[in-house]
PDB file of N, H, CA, C and O in Angstrom:
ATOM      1  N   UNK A   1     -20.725  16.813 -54.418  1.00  0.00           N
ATOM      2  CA  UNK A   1     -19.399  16.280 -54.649  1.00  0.00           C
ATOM      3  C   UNK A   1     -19.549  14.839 -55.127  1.00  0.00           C
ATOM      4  O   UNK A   1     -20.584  14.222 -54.876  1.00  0.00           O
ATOM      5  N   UNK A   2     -18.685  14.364 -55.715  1.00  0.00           N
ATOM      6  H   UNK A   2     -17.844  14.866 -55.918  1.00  0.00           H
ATOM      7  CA  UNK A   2     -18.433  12.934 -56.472  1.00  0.00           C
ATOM      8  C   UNK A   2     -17.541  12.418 -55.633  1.00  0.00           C
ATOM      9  O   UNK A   2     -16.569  13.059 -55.232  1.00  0.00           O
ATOM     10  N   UNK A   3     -17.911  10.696 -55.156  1.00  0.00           N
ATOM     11  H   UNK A   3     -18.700  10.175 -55.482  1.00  0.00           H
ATOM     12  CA  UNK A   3     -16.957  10.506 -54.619  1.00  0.00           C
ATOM     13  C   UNK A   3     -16.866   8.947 -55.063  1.00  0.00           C
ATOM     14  O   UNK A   3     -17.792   8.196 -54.757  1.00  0.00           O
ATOM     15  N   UNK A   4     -15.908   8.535 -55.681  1.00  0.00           N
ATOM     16  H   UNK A   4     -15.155   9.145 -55.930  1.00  0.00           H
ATOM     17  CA  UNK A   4     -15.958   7.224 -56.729  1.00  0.00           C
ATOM     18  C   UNK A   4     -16.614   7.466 -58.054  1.00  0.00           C
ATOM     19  O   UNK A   4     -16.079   7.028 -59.072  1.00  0.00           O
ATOM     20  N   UNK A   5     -17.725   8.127 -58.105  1.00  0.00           N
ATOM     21  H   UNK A   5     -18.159   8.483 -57.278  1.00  0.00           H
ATOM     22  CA  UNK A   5     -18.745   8.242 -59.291  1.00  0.00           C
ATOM     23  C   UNK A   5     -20.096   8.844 -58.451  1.00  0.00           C
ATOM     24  O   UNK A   5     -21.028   9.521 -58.883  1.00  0.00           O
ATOM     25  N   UNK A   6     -19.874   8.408 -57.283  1.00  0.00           N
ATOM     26  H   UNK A   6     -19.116   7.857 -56.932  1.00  0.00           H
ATOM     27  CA  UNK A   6     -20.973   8.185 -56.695  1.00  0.00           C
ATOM     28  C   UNK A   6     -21.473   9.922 -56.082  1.00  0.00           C
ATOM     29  O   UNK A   6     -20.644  10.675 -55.569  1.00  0.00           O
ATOM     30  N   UNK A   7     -22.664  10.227 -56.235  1.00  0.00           N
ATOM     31  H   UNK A   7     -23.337   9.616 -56.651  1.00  0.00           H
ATOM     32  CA  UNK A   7     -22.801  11.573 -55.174  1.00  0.00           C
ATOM     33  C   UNK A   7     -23.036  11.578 -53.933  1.00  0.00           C
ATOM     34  O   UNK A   7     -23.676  10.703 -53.349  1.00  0.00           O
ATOM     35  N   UNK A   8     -22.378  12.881 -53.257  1.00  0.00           N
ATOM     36  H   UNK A   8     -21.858  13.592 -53.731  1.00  0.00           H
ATOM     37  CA  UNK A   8     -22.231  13.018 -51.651  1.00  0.00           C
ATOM     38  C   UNK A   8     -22.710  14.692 -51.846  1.00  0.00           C
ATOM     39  O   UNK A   8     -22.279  15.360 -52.786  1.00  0.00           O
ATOM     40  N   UNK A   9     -23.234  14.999 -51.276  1.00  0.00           N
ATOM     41  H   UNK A   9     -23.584  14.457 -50.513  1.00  0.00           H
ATOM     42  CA  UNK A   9     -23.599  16.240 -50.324  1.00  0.00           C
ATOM     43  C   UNK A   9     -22.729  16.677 -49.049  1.00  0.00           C
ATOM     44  O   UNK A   9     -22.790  16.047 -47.994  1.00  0.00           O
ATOM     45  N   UNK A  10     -22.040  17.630 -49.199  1.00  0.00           N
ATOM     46  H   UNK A  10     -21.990  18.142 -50.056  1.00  0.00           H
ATOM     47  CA  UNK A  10     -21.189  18.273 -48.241  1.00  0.00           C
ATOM     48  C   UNK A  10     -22.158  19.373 -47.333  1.00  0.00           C
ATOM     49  O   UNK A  10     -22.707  20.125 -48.139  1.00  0.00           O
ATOM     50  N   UNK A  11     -22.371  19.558 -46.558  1.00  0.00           N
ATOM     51  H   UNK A  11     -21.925  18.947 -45.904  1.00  0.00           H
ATOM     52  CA  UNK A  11     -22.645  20.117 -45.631  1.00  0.00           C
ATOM     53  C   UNK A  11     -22.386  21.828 -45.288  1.00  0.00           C
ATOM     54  O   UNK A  11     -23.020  22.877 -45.404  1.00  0.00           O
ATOM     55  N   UNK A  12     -20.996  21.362 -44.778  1.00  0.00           N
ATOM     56  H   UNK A  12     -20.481  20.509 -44.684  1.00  0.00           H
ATOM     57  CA  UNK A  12     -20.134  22.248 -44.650  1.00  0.00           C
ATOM     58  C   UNK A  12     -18.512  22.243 -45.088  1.00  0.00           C
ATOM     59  O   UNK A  12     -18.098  21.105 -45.308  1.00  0.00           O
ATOM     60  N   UNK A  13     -17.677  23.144 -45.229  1.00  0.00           N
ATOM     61  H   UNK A  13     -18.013  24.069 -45.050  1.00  0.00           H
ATOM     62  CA  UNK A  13     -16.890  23.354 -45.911  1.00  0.00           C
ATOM     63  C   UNK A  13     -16.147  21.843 -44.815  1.00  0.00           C
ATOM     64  O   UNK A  13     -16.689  21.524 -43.757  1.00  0.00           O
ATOM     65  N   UNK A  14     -14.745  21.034 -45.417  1.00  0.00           N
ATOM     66  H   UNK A  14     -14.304  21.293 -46.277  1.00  0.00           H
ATOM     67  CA  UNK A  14     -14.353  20.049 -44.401  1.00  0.00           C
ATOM     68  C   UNK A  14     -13.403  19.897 -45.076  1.00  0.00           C
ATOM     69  O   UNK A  14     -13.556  20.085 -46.283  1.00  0.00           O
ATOM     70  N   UNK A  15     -11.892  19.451 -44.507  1.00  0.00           N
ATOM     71  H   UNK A  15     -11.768  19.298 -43.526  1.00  0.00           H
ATOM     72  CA  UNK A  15     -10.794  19.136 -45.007  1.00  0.00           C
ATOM     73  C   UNK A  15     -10.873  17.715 -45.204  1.00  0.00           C
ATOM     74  O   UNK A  15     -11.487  16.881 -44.538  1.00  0.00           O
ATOM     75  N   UNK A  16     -10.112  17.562 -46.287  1.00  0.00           N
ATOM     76  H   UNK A  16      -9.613  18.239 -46.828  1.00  0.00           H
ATOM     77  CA  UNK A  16      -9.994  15.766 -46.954  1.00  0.00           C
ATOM     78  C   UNK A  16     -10.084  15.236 -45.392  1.00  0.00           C
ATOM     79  O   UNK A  16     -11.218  15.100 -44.936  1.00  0.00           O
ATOM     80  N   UNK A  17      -9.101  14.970 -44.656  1.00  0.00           N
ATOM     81  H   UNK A  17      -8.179  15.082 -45.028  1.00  0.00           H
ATOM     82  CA  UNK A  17      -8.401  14.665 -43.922  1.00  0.00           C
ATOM     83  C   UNK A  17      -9.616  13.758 -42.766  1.00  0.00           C
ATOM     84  O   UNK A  17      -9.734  12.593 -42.385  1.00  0.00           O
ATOM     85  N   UNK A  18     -10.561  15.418 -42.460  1.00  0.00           N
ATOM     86  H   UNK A  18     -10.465  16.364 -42.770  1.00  0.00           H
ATOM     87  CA  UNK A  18     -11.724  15.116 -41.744  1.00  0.00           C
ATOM     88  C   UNK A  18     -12.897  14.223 -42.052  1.00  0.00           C
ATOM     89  O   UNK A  18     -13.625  13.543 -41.329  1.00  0.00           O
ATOM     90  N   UNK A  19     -12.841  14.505 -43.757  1.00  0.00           N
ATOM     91  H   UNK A  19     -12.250  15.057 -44.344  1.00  0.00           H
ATOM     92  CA  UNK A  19     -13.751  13.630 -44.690  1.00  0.00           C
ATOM     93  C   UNK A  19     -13.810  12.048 -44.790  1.00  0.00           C
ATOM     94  O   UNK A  19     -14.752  11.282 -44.994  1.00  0.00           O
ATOM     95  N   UNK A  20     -12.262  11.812 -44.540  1.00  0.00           N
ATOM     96  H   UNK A  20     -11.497  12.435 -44.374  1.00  0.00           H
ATOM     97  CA  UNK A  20     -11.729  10.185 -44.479  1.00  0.00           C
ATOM     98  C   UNK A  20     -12.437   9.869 -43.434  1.00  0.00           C
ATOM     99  O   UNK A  20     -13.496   9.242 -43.469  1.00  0.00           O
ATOM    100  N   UNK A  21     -11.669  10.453 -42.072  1.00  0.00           N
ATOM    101  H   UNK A  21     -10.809  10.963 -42.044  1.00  0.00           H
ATOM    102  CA  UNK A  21     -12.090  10.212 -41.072  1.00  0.00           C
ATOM    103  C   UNK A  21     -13.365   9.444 -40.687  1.00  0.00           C
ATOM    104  O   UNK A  21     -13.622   8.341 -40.206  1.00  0.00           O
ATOM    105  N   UNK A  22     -14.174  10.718 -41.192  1.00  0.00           N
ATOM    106  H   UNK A  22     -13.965  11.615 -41.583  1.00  0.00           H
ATOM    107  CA  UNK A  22     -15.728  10.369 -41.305  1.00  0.00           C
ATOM    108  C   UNK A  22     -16.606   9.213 -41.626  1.00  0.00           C
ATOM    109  O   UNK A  22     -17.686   8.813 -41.192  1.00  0.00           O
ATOM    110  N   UNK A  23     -15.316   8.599 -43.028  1.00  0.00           N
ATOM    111  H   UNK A  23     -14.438   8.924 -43.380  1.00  0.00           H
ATOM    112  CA  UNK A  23     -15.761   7.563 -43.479  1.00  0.00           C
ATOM    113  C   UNK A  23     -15.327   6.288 -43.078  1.00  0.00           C
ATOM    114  O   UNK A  23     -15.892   5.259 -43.449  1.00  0.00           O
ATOM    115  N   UNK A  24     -14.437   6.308 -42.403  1.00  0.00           N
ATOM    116  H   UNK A  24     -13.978   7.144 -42.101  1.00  0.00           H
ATOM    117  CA  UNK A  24     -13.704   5.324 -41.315  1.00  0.00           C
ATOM    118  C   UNK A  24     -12.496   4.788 -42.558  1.00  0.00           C
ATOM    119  O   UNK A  24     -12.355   3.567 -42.632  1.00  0.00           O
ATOM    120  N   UNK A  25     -11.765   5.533 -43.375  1.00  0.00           N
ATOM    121  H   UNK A  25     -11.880   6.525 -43.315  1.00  0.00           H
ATOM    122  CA  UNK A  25     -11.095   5.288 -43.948  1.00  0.00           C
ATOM    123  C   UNK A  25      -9.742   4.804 -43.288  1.00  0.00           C
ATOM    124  O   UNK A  25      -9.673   5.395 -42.210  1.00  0.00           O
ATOM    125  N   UNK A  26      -8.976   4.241 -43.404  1.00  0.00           N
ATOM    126  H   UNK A  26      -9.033   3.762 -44.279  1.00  0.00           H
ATOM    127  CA  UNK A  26      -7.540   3.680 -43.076  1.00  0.00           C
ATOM    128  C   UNK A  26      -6.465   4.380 -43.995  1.00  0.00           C
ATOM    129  O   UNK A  26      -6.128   3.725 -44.981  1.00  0.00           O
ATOM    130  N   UNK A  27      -5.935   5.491 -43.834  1.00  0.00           N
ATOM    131  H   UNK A  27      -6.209   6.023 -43.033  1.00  0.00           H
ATOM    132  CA  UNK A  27      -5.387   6.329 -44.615  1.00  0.00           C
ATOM    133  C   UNK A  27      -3.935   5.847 -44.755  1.00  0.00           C
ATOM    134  O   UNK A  27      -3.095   6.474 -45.399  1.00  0.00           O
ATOM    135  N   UNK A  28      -3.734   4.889 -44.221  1.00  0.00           N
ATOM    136  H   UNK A  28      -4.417   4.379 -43.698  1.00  0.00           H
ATOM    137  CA  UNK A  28      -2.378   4.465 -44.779  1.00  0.00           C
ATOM    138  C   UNK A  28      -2.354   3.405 -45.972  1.00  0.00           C
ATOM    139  O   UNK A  28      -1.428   2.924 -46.625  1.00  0.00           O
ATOM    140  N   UNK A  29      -3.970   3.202 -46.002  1.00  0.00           N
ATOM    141  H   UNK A  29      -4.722   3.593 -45.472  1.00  0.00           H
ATOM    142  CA  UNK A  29      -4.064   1.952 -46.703  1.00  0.00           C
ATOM    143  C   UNK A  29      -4.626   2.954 -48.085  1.00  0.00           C
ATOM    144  O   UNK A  29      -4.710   2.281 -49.112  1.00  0.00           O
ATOM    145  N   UNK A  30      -5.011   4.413 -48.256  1.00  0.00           N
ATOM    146  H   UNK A  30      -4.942   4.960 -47.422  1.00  0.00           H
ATOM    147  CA  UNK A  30      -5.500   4.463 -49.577  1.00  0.00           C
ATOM    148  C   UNK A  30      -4.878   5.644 -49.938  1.00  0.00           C
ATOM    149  O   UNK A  30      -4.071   6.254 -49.237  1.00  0.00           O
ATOM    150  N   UNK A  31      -5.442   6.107 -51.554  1.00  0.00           N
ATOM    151  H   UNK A  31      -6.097   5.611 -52.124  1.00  0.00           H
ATOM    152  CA  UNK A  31      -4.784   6.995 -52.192  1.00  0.00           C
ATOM    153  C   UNK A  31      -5.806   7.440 -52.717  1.00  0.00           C
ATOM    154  O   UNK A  31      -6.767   6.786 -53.123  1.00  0.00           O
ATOM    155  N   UNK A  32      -5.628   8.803 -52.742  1.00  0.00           N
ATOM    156  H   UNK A  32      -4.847   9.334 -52.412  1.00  0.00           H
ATOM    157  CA  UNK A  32      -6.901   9.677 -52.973  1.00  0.00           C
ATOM    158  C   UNK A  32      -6.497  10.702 -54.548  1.00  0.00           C
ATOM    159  O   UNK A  32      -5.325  10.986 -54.793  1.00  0.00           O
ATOM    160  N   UNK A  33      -7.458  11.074 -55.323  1.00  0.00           N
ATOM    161  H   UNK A  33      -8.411  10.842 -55.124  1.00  0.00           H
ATOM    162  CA  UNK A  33      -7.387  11.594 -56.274  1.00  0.00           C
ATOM    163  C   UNK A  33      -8.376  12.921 -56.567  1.00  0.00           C
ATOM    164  O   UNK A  33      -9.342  12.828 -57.324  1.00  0.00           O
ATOM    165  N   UNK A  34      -8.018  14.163 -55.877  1.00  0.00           N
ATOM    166  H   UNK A  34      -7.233  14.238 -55.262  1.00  0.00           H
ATOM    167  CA  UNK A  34      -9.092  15.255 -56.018  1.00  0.00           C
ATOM    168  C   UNK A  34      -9.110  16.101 -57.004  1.00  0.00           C
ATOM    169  O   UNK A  34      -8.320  17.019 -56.785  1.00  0.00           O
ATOM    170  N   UNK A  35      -9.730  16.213 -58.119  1.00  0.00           N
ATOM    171  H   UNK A  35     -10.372  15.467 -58.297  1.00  0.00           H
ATOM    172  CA  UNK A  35      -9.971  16.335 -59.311  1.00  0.00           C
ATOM    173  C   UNK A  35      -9.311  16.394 -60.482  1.00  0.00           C
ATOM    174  O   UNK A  35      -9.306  17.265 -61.352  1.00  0.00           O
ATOM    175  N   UNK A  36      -8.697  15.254 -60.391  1.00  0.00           N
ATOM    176  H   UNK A  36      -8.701  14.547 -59.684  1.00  0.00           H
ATOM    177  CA  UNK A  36      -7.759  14.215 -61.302  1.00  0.00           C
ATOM    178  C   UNK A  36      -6.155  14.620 -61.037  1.00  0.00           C
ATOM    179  O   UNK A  36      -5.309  14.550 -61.929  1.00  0.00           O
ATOM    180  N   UNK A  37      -5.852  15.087 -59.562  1.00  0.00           N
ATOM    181  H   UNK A  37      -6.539  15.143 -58.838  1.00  0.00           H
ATOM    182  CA  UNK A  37      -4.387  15.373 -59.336  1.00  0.00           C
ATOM    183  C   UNK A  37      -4.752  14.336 -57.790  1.00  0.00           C
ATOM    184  O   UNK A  37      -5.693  14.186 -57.011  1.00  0.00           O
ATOM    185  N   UNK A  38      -3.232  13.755 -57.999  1.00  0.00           N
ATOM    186  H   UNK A  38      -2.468  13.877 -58.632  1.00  0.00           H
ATOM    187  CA  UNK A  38      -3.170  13.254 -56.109  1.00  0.00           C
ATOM    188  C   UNK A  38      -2.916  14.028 -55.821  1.00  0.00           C
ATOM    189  O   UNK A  38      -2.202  14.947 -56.222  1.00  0.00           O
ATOM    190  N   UNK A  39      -3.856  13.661 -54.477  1.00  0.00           N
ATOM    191  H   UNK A  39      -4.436  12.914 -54.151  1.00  0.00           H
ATOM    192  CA  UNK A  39      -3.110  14.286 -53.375  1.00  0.00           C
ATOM    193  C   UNK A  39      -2.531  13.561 -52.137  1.00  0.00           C
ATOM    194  O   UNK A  39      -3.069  12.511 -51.784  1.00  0.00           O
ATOM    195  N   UNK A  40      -1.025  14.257 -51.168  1.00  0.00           N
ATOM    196  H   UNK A  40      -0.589  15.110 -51.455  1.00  0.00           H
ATOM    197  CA  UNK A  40      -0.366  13.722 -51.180  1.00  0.00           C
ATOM    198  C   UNK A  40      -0.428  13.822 -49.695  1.00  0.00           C
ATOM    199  O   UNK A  40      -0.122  14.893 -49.171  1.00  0.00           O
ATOM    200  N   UNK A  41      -0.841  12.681 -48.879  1.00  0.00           N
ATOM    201  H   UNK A  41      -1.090  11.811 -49.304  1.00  0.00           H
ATOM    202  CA  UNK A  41      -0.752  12.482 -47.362  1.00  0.00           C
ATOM    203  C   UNK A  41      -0.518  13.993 -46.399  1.00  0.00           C
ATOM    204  O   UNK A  41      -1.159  14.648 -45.577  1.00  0.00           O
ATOM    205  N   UNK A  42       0.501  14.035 -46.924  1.00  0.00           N
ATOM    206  H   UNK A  42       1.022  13.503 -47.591  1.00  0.00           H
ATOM    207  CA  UNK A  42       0.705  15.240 -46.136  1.00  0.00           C
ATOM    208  C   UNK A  42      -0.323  16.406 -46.228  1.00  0.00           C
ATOM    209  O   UNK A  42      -0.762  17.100 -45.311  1.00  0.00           O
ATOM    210  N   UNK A  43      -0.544  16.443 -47.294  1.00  0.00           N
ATOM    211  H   UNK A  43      -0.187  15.880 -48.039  1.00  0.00           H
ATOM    212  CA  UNK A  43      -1.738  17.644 -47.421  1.00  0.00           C
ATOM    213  C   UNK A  43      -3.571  17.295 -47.082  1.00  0.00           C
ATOM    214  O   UNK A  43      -4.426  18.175 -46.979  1.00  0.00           O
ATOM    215  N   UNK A  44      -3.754  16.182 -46.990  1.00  0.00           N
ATOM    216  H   UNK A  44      -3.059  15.467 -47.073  1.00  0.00           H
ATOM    217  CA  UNK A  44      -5.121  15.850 -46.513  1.00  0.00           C
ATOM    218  C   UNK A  44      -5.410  16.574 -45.260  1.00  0.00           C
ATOM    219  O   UNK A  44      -6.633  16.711 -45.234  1.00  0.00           O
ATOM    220  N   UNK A  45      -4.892  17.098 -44.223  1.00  0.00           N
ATOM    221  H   UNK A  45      -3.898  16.987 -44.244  1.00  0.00           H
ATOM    222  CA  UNK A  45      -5.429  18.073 -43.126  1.00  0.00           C
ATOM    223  C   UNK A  45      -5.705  19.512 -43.717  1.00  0.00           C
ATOM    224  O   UNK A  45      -6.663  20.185 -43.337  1.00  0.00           O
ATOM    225  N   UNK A  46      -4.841  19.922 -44.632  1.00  0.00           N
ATOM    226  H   UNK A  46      -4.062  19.375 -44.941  1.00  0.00           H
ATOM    227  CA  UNK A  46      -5.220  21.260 -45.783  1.00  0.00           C
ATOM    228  C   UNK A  46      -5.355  21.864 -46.927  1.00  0.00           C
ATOM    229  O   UNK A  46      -5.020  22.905 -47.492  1.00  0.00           O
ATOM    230  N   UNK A  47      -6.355  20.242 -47.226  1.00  0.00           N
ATOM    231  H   UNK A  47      -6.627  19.396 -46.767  1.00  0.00           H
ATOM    232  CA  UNK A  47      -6.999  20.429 -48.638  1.00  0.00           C
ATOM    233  C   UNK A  47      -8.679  20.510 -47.840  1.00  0.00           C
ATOM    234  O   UNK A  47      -9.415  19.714 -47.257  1.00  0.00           O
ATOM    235  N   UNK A  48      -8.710  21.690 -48.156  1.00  0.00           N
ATOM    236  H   UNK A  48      -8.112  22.337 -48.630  1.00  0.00           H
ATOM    237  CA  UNK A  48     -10.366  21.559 -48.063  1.00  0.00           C
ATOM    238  C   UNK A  48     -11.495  21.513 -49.211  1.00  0.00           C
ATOM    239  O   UNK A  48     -11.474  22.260 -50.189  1.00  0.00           O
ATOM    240  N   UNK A  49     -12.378  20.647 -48.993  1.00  0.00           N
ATOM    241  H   UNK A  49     -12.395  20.040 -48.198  1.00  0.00           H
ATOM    242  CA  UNK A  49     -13.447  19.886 -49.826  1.00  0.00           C
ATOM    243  C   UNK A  49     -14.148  20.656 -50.208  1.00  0.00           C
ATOM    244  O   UNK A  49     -14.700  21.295 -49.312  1.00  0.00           O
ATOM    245  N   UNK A  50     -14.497  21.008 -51.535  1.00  0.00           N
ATOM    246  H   UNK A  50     -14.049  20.489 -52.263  1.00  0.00           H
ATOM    247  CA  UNK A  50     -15.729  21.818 -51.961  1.00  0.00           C
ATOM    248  C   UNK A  50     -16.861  20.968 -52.450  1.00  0.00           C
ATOM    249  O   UNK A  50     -16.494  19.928 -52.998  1.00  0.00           O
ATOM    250  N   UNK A  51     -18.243  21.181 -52.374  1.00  0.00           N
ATOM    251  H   UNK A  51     -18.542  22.025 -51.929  1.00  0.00           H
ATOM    252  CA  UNK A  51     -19.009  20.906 -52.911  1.00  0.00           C
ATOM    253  C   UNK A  51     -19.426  20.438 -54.680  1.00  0.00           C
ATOM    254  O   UNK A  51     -20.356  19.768 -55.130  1.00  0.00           O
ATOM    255  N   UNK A  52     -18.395  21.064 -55.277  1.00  0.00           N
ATOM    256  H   UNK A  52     -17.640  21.608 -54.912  1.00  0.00           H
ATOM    257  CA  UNK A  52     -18.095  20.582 -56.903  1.00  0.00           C
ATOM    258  C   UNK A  52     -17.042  19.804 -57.063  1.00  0.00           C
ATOM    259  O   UNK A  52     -16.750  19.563 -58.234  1.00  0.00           O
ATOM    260  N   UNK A  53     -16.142  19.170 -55.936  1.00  0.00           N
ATOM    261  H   UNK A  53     -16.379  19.367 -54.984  1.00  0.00           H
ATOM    262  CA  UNK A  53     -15.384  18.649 -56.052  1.00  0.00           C
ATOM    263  C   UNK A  53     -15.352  16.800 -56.512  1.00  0.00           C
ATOM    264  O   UNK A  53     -16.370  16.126 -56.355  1.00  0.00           O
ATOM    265  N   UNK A  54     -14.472  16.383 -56.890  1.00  0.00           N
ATOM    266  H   UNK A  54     -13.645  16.930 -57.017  1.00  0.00           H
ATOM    267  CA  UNK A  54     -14.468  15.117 -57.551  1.00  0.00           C
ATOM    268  C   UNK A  54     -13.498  13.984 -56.641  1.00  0.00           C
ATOM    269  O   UNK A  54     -12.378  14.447 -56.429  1.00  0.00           O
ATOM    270  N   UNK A  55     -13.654  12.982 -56.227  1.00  0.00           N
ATOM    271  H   UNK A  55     -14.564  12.606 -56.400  1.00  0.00           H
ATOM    272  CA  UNK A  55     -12.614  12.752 -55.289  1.00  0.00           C
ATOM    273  C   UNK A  55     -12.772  11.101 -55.534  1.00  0.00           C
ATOM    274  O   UNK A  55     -13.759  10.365 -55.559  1.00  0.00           O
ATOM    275  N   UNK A  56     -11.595  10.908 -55.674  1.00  0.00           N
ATOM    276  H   UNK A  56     -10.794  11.505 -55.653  1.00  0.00           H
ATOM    277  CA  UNK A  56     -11.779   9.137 -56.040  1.00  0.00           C
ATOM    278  C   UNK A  56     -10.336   8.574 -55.404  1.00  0.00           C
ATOM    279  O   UNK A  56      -9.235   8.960 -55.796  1.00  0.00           O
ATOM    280  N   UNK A  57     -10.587   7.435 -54.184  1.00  0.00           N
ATOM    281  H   UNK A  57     -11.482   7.121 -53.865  1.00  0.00           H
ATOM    282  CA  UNK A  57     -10.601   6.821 -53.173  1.00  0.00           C
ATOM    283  C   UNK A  57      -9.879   5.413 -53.318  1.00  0.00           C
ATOM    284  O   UNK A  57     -10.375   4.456 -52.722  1.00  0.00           O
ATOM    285  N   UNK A  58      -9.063   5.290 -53.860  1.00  0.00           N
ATOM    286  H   UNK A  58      -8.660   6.068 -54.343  1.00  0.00           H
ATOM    287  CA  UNK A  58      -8.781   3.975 -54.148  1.00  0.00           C
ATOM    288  C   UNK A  58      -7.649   3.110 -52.607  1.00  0.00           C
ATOM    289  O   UNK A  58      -6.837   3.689 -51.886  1.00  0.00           O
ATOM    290  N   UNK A  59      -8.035   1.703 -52.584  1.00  0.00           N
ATOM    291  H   UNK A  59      -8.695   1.232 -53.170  1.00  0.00           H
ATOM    292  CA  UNK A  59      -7.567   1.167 -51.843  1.00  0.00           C
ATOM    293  C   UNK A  59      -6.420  -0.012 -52.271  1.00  0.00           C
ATOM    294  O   UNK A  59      -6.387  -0.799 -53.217  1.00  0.00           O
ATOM    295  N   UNK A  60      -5.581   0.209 -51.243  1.00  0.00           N
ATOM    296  H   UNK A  60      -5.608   0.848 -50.474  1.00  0.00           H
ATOM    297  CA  UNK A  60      -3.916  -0.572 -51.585  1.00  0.00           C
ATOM    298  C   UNK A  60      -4.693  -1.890 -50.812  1.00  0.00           C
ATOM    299  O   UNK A  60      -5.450  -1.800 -49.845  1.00  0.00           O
ATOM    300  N   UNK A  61      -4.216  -3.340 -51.639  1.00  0.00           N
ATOM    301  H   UNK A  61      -3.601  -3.413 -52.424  1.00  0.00           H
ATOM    302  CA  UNK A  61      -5.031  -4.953 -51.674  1.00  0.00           C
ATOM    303  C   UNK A  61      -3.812  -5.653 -51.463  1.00  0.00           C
ATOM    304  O   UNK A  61      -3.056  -5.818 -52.420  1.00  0.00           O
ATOM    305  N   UNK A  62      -3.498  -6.123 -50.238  1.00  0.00           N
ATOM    306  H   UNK A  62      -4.112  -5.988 -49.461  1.00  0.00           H
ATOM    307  CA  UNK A  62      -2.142  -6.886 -50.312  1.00  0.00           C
ATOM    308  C   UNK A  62      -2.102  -8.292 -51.035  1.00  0.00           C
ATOM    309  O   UNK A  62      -3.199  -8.755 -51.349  1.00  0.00           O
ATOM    310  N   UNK A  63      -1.087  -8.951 -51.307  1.00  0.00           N
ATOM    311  H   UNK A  63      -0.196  -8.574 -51.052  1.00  0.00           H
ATOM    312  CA  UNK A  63      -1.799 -10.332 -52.362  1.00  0.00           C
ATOM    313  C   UNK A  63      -0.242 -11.013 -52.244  1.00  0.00           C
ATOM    314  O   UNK A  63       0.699 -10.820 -51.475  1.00  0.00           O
ATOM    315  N   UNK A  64      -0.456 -11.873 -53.361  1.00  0.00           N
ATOM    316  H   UNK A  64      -1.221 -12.029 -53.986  1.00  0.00           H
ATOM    317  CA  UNK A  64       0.601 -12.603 -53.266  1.00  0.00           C
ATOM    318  C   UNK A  64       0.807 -13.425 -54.753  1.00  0.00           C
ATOM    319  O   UNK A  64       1.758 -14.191 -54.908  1.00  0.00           O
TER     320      UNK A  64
END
């Protein structure tokens, strides 16, 4: 799997949701893109991750 550009090895089959988790993501703070469609908060517990999948991670930067 691609994740930024970058490669990841999935394991086992895992829902977005669990995947964040994993990564100590702050899910209110980002927006995720799984193979060039968002996806939409609500569905990160039942989108599950495949191994060919593409997933790009972007983070909300507060400013002024």
């Amino acid at each position: 799997m691609l994740v930024n550009s970058k490669e990841e090895s999935l394991k086992e089959s895992i829902s977005l949701y669990q995947f964040l988790s994993s990564k100590d993501y702050d899910i209110s703070k980002i927006a995720v893109e799984l193979n060039e469609k968002i996806v939409s908060k609500k569905d990160y517990e039942t989108t599950i991750l495949q191994d060919s999948d593409s997933l790009e991670i972007v983070h909300f930067v507060g400013g002024g």
